[in-house]
TIDO-154242 format. One record per residue (C-alpha): x, y, z. Coordinates in pm, whole numbers. Each point is the difference from the previous one (the first is absolute). Layout:
N
xx=X	yy=Y	zz=Z
...
***
This chain:
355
xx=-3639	yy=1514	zz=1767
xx=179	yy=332	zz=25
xx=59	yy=292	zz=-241
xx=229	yy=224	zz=39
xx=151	yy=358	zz=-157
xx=334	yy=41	zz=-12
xx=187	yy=283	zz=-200
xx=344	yy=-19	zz=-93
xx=121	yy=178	zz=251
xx=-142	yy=-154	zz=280
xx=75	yy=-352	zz=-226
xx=417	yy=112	zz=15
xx=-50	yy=111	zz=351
xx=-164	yy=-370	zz=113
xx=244	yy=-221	zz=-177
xx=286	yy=236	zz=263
xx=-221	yy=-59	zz=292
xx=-37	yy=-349	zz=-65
xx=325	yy=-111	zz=-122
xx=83	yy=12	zz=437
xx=-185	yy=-274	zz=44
xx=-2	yy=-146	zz=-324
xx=296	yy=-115	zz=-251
xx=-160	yy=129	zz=-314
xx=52	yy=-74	zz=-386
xx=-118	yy=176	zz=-276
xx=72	yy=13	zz=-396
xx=321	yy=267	zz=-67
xx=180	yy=69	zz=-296
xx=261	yy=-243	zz=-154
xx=143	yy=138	zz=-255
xx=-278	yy=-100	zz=-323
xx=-183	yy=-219	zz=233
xx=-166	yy=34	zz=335
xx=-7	yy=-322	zz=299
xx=-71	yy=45	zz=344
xx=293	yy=128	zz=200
xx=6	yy=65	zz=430
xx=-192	yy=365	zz=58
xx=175	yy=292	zz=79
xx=-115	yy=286	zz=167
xx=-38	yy=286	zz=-253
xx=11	yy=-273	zz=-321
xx=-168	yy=75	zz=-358
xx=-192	yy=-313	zz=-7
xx=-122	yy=-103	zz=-356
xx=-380	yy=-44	zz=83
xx=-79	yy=59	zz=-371
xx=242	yy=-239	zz=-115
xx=-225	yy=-339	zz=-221
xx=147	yy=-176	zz=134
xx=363	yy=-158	zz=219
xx=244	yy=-186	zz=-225
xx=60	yy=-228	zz=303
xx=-315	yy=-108	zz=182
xx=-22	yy=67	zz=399
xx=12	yy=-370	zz=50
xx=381	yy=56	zz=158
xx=-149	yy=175	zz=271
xx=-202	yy=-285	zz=123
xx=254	yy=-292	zz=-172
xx=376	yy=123	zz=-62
xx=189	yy=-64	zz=-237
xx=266	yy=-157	zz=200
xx=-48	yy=-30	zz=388
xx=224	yy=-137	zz=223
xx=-179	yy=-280	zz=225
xx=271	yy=-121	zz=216
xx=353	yy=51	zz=118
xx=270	yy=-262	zz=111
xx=336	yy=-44	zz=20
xx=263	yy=-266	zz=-68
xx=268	yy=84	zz=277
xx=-15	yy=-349	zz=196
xx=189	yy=243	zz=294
xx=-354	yy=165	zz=43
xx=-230	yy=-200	zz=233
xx=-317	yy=90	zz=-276
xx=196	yy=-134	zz=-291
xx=-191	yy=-136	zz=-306
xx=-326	yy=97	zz=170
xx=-261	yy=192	zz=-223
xx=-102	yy=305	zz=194
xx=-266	yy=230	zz=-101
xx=27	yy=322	zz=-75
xx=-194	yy=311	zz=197
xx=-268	yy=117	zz=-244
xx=-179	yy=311	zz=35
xx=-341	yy=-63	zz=15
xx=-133	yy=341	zz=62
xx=-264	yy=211	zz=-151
xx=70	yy=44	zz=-435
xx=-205	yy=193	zz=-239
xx=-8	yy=-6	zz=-403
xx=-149	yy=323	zz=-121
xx=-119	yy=19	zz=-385
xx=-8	yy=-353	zz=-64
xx=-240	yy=-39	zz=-264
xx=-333	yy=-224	zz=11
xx=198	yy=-251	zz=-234
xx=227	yy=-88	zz=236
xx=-141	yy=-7	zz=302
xx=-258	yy=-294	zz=-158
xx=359	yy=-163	zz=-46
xx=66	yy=-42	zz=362
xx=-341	yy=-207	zz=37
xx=99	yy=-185	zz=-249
xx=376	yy=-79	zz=98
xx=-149	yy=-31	zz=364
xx=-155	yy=-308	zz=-116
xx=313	yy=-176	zz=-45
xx=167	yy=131	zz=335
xx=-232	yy=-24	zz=229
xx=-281	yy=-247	zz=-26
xx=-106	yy=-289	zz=220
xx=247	yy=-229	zz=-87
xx=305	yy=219	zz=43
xx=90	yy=359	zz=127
xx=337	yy=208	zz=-155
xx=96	yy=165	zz=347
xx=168	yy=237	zz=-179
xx=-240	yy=87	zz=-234
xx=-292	yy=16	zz=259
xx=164	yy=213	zz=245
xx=118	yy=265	zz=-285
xx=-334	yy=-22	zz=-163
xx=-250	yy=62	zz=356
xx=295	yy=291	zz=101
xx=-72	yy=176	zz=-303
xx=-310	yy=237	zz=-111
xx=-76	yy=56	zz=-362
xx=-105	yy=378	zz=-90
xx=-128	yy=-99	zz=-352
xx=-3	yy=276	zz=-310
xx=-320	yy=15	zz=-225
xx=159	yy=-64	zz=-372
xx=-142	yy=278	zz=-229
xx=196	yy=-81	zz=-304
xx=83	yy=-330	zz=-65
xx=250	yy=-59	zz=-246
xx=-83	yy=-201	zz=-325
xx=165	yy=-326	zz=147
xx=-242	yy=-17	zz=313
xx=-275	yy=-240	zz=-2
xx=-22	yy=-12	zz=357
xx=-436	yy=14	zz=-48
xx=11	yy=-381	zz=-182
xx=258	yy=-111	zz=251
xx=-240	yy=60	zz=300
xx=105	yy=301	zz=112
xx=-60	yy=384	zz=-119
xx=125	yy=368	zz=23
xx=-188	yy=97	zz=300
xx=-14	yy=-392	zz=144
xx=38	yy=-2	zz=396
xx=47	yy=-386	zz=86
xx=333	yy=-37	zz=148
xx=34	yy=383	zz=172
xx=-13	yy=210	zz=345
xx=-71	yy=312	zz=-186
xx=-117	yy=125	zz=-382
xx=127	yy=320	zz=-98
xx=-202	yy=175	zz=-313
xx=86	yy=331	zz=-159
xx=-157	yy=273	zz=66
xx=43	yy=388	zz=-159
xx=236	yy=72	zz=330
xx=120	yy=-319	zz=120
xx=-189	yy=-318	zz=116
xx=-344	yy=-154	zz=77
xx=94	yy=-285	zz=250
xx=-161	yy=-322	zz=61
xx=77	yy=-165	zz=310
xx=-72	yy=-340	zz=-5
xx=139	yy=-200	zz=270
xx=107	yy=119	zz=379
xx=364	yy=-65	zz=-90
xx=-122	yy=301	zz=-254
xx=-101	yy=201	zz=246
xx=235	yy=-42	zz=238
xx=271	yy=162	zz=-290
xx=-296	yy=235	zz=-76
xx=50	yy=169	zz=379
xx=345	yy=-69	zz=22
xx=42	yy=247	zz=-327
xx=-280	yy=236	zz=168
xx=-244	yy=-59	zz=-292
xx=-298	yy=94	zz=154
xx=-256	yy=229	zz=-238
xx=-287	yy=-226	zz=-77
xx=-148	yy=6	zz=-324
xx=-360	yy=-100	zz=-54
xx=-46	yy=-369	zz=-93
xx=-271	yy=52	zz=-287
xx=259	yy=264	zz=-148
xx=296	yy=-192	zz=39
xx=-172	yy=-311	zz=-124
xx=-171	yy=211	zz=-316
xx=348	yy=131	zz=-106
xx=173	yy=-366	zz=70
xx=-260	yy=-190	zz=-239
xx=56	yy=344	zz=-256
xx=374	yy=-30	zz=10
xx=-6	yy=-423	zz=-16
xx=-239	yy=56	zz=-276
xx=241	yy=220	zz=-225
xx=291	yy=-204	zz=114
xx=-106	yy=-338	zz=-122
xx=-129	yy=170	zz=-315
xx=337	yy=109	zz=-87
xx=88	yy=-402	zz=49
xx=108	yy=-141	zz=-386
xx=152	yy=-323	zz=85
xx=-161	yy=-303	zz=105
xx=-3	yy=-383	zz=69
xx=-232	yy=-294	zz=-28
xx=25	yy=-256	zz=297
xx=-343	yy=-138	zz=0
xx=96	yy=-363	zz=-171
xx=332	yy=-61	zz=163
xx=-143	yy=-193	zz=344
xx=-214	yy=-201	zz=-273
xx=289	yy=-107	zz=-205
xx=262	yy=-335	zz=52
xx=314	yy=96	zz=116
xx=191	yy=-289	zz=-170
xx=-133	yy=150	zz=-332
xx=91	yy=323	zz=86
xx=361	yy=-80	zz=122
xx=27	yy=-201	zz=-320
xx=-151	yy=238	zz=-247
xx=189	yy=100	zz=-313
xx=28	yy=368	zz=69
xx=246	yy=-26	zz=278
xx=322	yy=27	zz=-288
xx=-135	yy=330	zz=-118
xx=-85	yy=105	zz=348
xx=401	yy=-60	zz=71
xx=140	yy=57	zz=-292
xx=148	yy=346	zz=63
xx=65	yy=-32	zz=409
xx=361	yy=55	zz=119
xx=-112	yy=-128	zz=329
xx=116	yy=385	zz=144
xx=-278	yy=-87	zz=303
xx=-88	yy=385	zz=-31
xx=-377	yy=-144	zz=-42
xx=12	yy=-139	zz=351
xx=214	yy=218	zz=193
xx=-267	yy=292	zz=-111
xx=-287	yy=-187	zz=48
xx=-167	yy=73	zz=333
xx=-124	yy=-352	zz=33
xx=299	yy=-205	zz=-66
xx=125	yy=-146	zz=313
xx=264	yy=-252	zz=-29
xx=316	yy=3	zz=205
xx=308	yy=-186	zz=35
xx=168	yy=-33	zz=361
xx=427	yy=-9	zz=-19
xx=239	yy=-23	zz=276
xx=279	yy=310	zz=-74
xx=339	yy=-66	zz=206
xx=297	yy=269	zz=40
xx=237	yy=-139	zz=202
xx=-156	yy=-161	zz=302
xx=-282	yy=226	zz=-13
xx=-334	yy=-68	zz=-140
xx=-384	yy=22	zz=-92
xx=-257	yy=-133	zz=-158
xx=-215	yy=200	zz=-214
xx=-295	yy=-28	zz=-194
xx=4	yy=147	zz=-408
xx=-201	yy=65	zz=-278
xx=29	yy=-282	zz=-243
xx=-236	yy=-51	zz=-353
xx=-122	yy=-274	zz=-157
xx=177	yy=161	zz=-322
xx=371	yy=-62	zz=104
xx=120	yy=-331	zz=-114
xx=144	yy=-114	zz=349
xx=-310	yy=56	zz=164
xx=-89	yy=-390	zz=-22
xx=303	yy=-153	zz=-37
xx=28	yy=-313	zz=193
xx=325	yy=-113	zz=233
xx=-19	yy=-284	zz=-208
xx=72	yy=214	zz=-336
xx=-373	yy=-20	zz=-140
xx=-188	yy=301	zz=-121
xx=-375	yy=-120	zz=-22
xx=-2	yy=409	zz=-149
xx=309	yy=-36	zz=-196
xx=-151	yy=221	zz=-271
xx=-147	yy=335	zz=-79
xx=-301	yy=-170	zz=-123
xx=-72	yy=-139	zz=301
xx=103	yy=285	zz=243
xx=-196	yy=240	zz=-167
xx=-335	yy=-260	zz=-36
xx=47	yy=-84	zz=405
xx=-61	yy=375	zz=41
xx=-288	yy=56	zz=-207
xx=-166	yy=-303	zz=146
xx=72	yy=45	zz=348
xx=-126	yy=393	zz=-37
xx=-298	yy=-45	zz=-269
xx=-93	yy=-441	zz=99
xx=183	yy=-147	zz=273
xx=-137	yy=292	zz=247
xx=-336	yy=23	zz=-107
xx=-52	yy=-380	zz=56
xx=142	yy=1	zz=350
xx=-146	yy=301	zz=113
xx=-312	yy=69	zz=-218
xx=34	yy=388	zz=117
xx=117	yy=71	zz=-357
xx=370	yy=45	zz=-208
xx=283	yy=101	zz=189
xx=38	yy=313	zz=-177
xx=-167	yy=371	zz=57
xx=84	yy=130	zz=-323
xx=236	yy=261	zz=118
xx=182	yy=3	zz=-385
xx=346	yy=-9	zz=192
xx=128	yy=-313	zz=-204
xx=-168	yy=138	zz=-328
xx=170	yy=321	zz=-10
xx=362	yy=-99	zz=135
xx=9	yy=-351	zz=-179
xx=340	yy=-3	zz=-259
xx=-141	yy=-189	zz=-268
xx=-351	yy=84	zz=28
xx=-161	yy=-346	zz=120
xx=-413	yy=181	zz=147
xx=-169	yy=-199	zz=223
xx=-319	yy=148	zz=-102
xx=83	yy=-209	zz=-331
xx=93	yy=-361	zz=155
xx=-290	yy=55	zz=241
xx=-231	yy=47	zz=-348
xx=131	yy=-324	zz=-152
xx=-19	yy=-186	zz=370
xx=-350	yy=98	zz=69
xx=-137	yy=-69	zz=-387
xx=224	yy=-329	zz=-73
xx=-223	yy=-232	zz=-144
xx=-311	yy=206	zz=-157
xx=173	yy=30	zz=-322
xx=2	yy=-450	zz=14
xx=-327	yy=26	zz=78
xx=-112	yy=235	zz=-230
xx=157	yy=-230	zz=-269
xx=-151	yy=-319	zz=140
xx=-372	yy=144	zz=51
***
């Protein structure tokens, strides 16, 4: 383990140097909101900013990519033959991604590339890139990132940690992908490691006090999952949902996709989109059958795969890091923080009663 000192000058100066050999994204200013946009040399990055609107999942997972070309011209000797289309695979960088999400990417990772099956598309974005993680000093009152199994100054998941500091950064390098970026953006003044470390615990310390929000997930492994699919609370729950999908398309974890063939002319590709669990055609049979043909169940299949169906098949905990994207940008109010509350205590109020 590394520390590093980097002022903001020198900071500026190493996200230039490196953006020759790296392409390099970073949160910028859109408009109210802030998301991670391509670097530019000389850009006012928002390093102060809570927190993106958009998570940096697109960087890793696009929201549309196009995974093959053909064409239909039976006069061309290729025709109706998928071809694959160049992808550059070369060295990426995220600077400022916060601790939140970067946990997100282990999670998600479990999904795309595991024993059973490997995303080629997601692995070979997700290796290329480096994460240059951001400390969070102020969370906002919808983070409960600490009871989600993650944290302000949390480090799973990165290449570097950046923390405050009263002219620019204390650095933690962490992996050699890390360090690589570290001398490609000529970060070199060491700091000393039982400083660094003093003002990292300091700075976590203050951070997580400043925490309000939290969950309880300690009973939800324990509890039945046909009991909790059919408990009574689900109507509430989904009352009030529009099925907008802005829950998953924010949500750093959410990684469903729908692959669609899009013709002009004789021309071609396939690509691979964002879909959610929220929109009503995202089950729809050939045949005409929706098992999901309502709003009660869309919205209980993605509680339960996040808060039950996750935790079961993965025991690593909910497939959530308590970022507060969906709480803060939902329409009509529906908190996860709440349904994970009545999901993780269903049943003590029968007992209670019965005892």
């Amino acid at each position: 383990m590394k520390y590093l000192n980097i002022d903001k000058l020198s900071f500026n100066a190493g996200l230039a140097a490196a953006s020759s050999g790296y392409r390099i994204s970073a949160p910028v200013s859109e408009g109210p909101f802030c998301n991670f946009k391509p670097y530019e040399k000389g850009q006012a990055l928002e390093m102060d900013a809570q927190n993106t609107r958009l998570s940096p999942k697109s960087a890793v997972y696009p929201q549309s990519e196009v995974m093959f070309t053909y064409t239909l011209d039976e006069s061309q000797a290729d025709h109706n033959v998928m071809k694959e289309v160049d992808v550059d695979d070369g060295p990426r960088a995220l600077v400022g991604v916060r601790p939140c999400d970067a946990k997100a990417f282990i999670l998600v990772r479990r999904n795309f590339d595991n024993p059973d099956y490997q995303d080629p598309y997601w692995v070979r974005a997700y290796e290329a890139t480096t994460l240059i993680g951001h400390a969070c000093t102020a969370p906002c009152s919808a983070c409960f990132c600490t009871t989600a199994g993650s944290g302000p100054y949390a480090a799973e998941g990165l290449d570097i940690l950046l923390a405050d500091a009263d002219d620019g950064y204390v650095a933690k390098v962490i992996t050699e992908k890390g360090a690589a970026f570290a001398k490609a953006a000529g970060w070199t003044t060491a700091v000393a490691a039982d400083t660094a470390e003093a003002a990292f615990a300091e700075g976590e310390s203050a951070a997580e006090a400043k925490i309000v929000s939290r969950v309880a997930t300690d009973q939800l492994a324990e509890k039945a999952t046909t009991e909790l699919y059919e408990a009574p609370f689900w109507e509430d729950v989904s009352f009030a949902c529009i099925n907008c999908g802005t829950c998953t398309y924010l949500c750093p974890t959410c990684w469903c996709f729908d692959i669609q063939d899009e013709n002009r002319g004789n021309s071609g590709v396939r690509m691979r989109n964002w879909d959610s669990c929220m929109f009503p055609l995202f089950t729809l049979h050939g045949a005409g059958h929706n098992p999901r043909g309502t709003k009660l169940h869309r919205v209980r299949q993605r509680f339960m795969h996040k808060l039950k169906y996750y935790v079961d098949k993965y025991e690593k905990g909910i497939q959530c890091v308590g970022c507060g994207r969906c709480v803060r940008h939902c329409p009509v109010n529906i908190d996860i923080r709440k349904v994970c509350d009545l999901m993780n205590n269903y049943g003590a109020d029968a007992c209670a009663v019965s005892a």
